[in-house]
N, C-alpha and C positions, 0 to 999 in steps of 0.2 A: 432782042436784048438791048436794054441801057445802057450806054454808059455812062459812068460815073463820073454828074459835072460837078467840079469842086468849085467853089469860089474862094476858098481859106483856107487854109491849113497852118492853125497856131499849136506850140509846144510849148507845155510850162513845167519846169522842175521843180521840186520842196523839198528842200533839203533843213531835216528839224538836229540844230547843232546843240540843243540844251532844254528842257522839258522841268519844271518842279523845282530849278536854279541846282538841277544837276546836268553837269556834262553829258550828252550824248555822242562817246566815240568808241567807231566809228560813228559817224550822222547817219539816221533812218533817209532815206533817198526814195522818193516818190514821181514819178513821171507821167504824164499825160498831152495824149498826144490827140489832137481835135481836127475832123474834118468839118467845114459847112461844108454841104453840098444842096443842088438842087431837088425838090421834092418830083418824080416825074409823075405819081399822081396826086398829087396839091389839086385840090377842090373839087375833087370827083370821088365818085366811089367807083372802085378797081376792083374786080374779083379776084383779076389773076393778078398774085404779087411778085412773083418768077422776077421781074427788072430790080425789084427792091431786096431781094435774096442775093444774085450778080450782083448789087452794088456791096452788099453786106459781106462777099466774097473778096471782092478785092479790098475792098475797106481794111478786112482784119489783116492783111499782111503790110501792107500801106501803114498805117498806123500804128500795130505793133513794134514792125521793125523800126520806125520814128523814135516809138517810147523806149524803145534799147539804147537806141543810137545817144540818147538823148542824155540817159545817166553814164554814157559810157562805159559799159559792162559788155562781156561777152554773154551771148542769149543761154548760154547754160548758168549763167549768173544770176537771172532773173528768180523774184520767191514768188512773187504776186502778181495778178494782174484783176481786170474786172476793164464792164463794158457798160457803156449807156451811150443813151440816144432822146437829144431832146427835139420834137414836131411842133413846127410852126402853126399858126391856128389854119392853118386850110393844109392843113393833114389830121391823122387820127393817128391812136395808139397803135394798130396795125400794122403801121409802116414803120415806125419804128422796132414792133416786135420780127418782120420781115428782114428787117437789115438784121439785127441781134441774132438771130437764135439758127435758122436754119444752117447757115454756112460761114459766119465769120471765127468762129473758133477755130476751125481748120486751121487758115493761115495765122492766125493770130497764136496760136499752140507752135506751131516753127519756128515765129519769130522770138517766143521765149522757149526752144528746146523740150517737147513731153506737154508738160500741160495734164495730168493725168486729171485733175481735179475740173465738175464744171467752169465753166466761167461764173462768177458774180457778174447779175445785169439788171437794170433800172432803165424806167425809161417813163417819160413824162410827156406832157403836151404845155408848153408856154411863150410867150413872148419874147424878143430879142435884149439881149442881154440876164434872161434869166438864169440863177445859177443851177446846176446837175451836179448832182453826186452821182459818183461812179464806187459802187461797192467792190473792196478787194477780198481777196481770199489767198492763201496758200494756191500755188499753182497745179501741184502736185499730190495734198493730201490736206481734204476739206477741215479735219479736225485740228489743224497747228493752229491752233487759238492767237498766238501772239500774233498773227496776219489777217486775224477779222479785223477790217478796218474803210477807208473810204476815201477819196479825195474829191473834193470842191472845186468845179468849174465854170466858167462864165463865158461868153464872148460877148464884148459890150454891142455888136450890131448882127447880131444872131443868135436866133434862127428868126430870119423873116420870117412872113406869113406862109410862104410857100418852100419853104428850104427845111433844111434835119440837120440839126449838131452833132453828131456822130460822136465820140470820145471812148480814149482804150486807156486806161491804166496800167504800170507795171512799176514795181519796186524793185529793190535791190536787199530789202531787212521786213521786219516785221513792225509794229509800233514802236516809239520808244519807249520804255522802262515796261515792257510786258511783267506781267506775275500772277497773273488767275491761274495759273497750271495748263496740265493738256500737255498735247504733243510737241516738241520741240521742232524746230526745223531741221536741226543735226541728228534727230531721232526718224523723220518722214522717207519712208522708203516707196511710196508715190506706186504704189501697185495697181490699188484698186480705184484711186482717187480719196481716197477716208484717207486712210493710214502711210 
């Protein structure tokens, strides 16, 4: 097993206080919390990705609980979260989909309480300082429309060629000035993950 070398770990909060020259109060609250780390199979092909799984384990508690901490909320406060992961060019989409998907919602669902809903995840292959969008969603029930949404992120000296930009999202509100209809967040009873 791998452990998980970080070389960064940056946090950046957005807080949108006014949207269409209307007041947004409270302020929609968005956080995102980013690991570099090292790529442990950078320029090879890996069968077994078991070390990149481990790493996407501790990742999401690491991370998650970062993006809590970060808007200041208790983790039962959290609406949204979402996940991506950007690979240096001497990795592939694979490593990125290894860290995402098998095992980082586990911790990542803790560090925002339930989680019933999947994660929203993206994940790309680009050069150091490219930007990643990390797709959000309702934490708890896929359909609360007003929490389709996304944040934009960068590290202007990652991912090198051999390293993963990791990144977890979590909010505290939905867009500002939601109105398509749908489910409410005051209405999500987060059973099945939909509804």
């Amino acid at each position: 097993m791998t452990e998980v070398k970080i070389r960064k770990l940056v946090t950046v909060v957005e807080e949108v206080r006014a949207e269409m020259g209307r007041p947004i109060s409270p302020p929609t609250r968005r956080a995102a919390a980013i690991a570099v780390i090292e790529n442990p199979c950078a320029g090879r092909y890996v069968e077994d990705l078991e070390n990149l799984m481990a790493i996407g384990e501790e990742l999401g508690g690491i991370l998650g609980e970062a993006a809590v901490r970060a808007l200041g909320i208790r983790p039962d406060q959290a609406q949204s979260y979402g996940k991506a992961a950007l690979v240096g060019a001497d990795g592939e989409l694979e490593h990125a989909a290894a860290i995402l998907h098998p095992r980082l919602g586990k911790p990542l669902r803790a560090a925002v309480e339930k989680g019933a809903a999947l994660v929203p995840s993206n994940k790309k292959r680009g050069p150091m300082g490219h930007p990643l969008d990390i797709p959000l969603g309702h934490k708890d029930a896929a359909y609360v429309r007003s929490h389709f949404d996304g944040m934009e992120v960068s590290v202007n000296d990652a991912p090198r060629a051999d390293e993963i930009l990791v990144a977890v999202a979590v909010t505290d509100s939905g867009r500002p000035l939601p109105r398509v209809g749908g489910l409410r967040h005051e209405e999500a009873e987060g059973k099945d993950g939909l509804r």
